[in-house]
C-alpha positions as CSV (number, residue, x, y, z in Angstrom):
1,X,30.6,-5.9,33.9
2,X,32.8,-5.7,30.6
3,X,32.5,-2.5,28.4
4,X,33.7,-0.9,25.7
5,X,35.0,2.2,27.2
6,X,38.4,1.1,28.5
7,X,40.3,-0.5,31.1
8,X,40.2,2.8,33.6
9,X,35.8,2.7,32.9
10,X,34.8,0.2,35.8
11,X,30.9,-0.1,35.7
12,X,29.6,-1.7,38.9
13,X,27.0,-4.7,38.8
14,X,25.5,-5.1,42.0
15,X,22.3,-6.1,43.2
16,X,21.7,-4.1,46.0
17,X,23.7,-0.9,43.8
18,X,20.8,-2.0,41.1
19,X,18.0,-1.7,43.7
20,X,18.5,1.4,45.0
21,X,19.5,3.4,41.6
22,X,16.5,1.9,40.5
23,X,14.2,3.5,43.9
24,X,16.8,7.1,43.1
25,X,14.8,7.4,39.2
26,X,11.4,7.0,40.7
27,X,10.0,10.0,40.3
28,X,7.8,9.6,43.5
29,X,10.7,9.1,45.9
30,X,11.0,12.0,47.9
31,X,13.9,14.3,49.1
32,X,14.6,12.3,52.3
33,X,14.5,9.3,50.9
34,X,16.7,10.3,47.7
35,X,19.1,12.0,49.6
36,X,19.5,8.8,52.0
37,X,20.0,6.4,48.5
38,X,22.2,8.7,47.0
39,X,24.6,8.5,50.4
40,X,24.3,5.1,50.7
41,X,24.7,4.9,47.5
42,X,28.5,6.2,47.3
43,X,29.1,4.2,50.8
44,X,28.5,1.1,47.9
45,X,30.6,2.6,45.3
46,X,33.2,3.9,47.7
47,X,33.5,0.3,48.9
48,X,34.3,-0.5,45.3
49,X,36.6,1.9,44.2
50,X,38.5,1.8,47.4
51,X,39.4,-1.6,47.3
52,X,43.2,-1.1,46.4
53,X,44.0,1.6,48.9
54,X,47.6,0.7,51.0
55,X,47.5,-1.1,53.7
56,X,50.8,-1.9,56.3
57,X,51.1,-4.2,59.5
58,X,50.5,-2.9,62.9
59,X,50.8,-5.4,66.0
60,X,47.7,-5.5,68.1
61,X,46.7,-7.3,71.5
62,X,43.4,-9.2,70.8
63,X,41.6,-10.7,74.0
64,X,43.5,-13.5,73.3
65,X,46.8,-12.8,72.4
66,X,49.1,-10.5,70.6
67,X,48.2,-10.0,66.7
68,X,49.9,-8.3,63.7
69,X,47.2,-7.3,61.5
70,X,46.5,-4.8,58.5
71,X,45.2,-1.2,58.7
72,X,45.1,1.6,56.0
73,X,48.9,3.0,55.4
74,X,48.9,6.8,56.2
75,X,45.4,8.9,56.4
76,X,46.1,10.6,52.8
77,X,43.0,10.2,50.9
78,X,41.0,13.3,49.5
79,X,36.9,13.3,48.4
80,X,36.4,16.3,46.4
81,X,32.5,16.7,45.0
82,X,32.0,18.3,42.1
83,X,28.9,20.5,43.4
84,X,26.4,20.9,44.3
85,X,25.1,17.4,43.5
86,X,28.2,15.4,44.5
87,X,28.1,16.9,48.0
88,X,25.3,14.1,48.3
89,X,27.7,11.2,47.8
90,X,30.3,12.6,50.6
91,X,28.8,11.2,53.9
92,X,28.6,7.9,52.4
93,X,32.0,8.0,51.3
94,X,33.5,9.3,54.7
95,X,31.9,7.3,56.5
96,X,34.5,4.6,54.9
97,X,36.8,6.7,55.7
98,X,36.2,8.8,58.2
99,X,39.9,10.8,58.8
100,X,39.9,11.6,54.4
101,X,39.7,15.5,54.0
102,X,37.4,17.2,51.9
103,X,37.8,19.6,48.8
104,X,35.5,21.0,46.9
105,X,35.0,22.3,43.0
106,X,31.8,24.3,41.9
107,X,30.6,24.3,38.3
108,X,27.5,25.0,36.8
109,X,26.1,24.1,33.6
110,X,25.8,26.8,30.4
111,X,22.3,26.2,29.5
112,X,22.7,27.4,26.3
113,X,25.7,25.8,25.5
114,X,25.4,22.6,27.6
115,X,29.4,23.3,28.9
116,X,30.3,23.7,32.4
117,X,31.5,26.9,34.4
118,X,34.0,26.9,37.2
119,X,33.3,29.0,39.9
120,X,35.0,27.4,42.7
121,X,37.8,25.6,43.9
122,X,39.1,24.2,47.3
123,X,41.3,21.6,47.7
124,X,43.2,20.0,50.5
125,X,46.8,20.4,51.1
126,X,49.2,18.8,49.6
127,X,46.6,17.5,47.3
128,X,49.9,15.6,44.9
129,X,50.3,13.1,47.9
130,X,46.8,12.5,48.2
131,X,44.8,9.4,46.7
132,X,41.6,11.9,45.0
133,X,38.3,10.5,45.0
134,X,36.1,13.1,43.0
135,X,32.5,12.2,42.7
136,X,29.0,13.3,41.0
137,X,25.9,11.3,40.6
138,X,25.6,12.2,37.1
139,X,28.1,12.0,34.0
140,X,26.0,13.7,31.1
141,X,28.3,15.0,28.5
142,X,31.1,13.9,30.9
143,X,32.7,18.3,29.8
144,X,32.2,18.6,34.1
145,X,34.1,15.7,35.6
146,X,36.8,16.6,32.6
147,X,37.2,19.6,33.3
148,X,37.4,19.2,37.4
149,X,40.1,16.1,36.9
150,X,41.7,19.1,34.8
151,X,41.5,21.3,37.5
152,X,42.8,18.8,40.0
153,X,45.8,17.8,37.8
154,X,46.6,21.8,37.2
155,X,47.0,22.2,40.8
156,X,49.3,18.6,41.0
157,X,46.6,16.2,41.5
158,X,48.1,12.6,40.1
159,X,46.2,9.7,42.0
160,X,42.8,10.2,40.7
161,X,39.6,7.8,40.9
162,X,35.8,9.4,39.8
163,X,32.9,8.1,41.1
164,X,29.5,8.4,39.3
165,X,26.0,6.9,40.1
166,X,24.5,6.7,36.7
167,X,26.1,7.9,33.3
168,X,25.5,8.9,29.2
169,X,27.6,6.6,26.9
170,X,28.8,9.6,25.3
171,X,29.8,11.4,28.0
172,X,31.4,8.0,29.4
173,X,33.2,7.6,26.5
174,X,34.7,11.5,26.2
175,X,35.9,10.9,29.5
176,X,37.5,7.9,29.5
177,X,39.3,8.8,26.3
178,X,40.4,12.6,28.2
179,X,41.6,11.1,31.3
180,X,42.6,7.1,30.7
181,X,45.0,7.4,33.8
182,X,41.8,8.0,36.0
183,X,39.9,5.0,37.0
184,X,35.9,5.5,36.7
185,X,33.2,3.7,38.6
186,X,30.1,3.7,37.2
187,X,27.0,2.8,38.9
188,X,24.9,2.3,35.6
189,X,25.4,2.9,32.4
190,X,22.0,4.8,30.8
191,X,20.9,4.9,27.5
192,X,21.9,7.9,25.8
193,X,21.5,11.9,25.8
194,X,18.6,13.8,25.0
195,X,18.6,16.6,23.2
196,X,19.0,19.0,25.9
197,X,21.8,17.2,27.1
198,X,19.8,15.2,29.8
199,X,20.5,11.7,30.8
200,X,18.4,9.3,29.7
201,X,16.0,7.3,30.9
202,X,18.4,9.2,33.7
203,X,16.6,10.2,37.5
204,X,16.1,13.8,36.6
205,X,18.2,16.9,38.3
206,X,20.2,15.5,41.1
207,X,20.8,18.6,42.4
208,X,17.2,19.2,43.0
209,X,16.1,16.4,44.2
210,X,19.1,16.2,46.6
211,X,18.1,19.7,48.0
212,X,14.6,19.6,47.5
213,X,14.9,22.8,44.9
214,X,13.7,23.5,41.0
């Protein structure tokens, strides 16, 4: 889908991505079922933004006879959720690729001053050889996934893709303009902010809804 926001902003048109975004802002759909969309969610997104990792030849023997074929070069690929909420997107990601290694970064949202607040951050080692994939469902006023591709590029991070499932045009457009060597997938674009900083017409906390808290 063409946008506005830059050739790194890559915002995904996909039926079946459509469908089940659309069943994740329901307001009836319960935990279970949200937390299952939102992993098979990022299995979709993940097939996406994967699409130009290395591959090299390796000969094979086939029932029928000997084969050189492709396979993924090397086993250096990192997911790093931004948490809590983006530790829903992770199974569906692995499951791609099942051998990446896990980081982690926890922030949490001032809710006085809408900014986020790191209070954690793991990341595999050596995280500069590694293709990152950090992900969040949400990209609000984009200050959290800035702030962890900061993070991630303080520590030597230089291959670096961000996944979201839905996101604000103004956060969108703050983050493509802080980071344009980071390519972003986008599962939907949403309408705007509201005045307390909330996504909308957006599918509510995905935090909560993910973990079944308030």
């Amino acid at each position: 889908m063409d946008n506005n926001f830059g050739p790194n902003v890559h915002i995904l048109d996909h039926p079946l991505l459509t469908h089940k975004i659309s069943l994740l802002r329901d307001k009836n759909t319960g935990t279970n079922e949200f937390r299952s969309l939102v992993e098979e969610i990022g299995m979709l997104m993940g097939f996406e933004a994967l699409s130009d990792l290395p591959t090299q030849d390796v000969e094979i023997e086939t029932p029928i006879e000997k084969a050189t074929v492709k396979m993924l070069a090397g086993r250096k690929l990192a997911i790093v959720p931004i948490l809590r909420a983006g530790l829903g997107m992770v199974s569906g990601l692995t499951s791609l690729v099942p051998s990446a290694k896990i980081g982690h970064i926890g922030m949490y949202r001032d809710p006085e001053t809408h900014e986020p607040v790191e209070y954690f951050c793991k990341l595999p080692d050596p995280i500069e050889e590694r293709t990152i994939v950090i992900c969040d469902p949400m990209c609000a006023t984009g200050g959290s996934a800035i702030d962890a591709i900061n993070l991630i590029k303080k520590h030597g991070g230089k291959m670096i893709k961000f996944i979201c499932i839905i996101a604000a045009p103004e956060g969108l457009k703050k983050l493509a303009a802080a980071h344009p060597d980071v390519q972003i997938y986008v599962g939907n674009l949403d309408r705007c902010l509201n005045e307390n900083a909330y996504i909308c017409p957006g599918l509510g906390d995905a935090g909560d809804r993910i973990f079944g808290t308030k």
